[in-house]
C-alpha positions in Angstrom: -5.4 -1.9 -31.8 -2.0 -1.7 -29.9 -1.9 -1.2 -26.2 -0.1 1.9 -24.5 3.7 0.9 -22.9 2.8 2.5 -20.0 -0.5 0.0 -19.7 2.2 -3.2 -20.8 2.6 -5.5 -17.6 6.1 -6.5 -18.1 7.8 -8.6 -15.6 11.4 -7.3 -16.7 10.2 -3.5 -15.4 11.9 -2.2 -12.6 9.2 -2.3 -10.3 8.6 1.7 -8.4 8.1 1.6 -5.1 4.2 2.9 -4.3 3.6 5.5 -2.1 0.3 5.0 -1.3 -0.8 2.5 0.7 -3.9 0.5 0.8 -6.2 0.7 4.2 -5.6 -3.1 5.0 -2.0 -2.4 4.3 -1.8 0.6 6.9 -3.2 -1.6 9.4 -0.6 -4.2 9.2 1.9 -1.6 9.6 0.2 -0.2 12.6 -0.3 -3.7 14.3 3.7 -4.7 13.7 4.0 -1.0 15.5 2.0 -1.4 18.2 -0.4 1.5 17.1 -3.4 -0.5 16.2 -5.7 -2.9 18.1 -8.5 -5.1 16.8 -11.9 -3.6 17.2 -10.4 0.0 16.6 -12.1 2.1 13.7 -10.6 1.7 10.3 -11.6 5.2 9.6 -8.8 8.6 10.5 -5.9 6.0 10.6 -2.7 8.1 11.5 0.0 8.3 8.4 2.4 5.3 8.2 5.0 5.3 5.7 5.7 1.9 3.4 8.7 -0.6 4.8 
């Protein structure tokens, strides 16, 4: 059985640019911003947008 294109891991792809961002990804943003401190919840973290 053949696999789907859109399942194919291709390195040559033009790589899309995600919208969505993983938790531990949002927090990075919010520490280089200033927004987050260590020992803050994780939970309700404000929107950030990807760089």
């Amino acid at each position: 059985m053949s696999q789907h294109q859109s399942l194919k891991g291709g390195s040559s792809k033009i790589q899309a640019k995600r919208n969505v961002m993983k938790r531990f990804e949002r927090i990075e943003v919010l520490k280089k911003q200033g927004r987050f401190k260590d020992g803050q919840r994780v939970f309700g973290l404000p929107k950030t947008k990807p760089e």
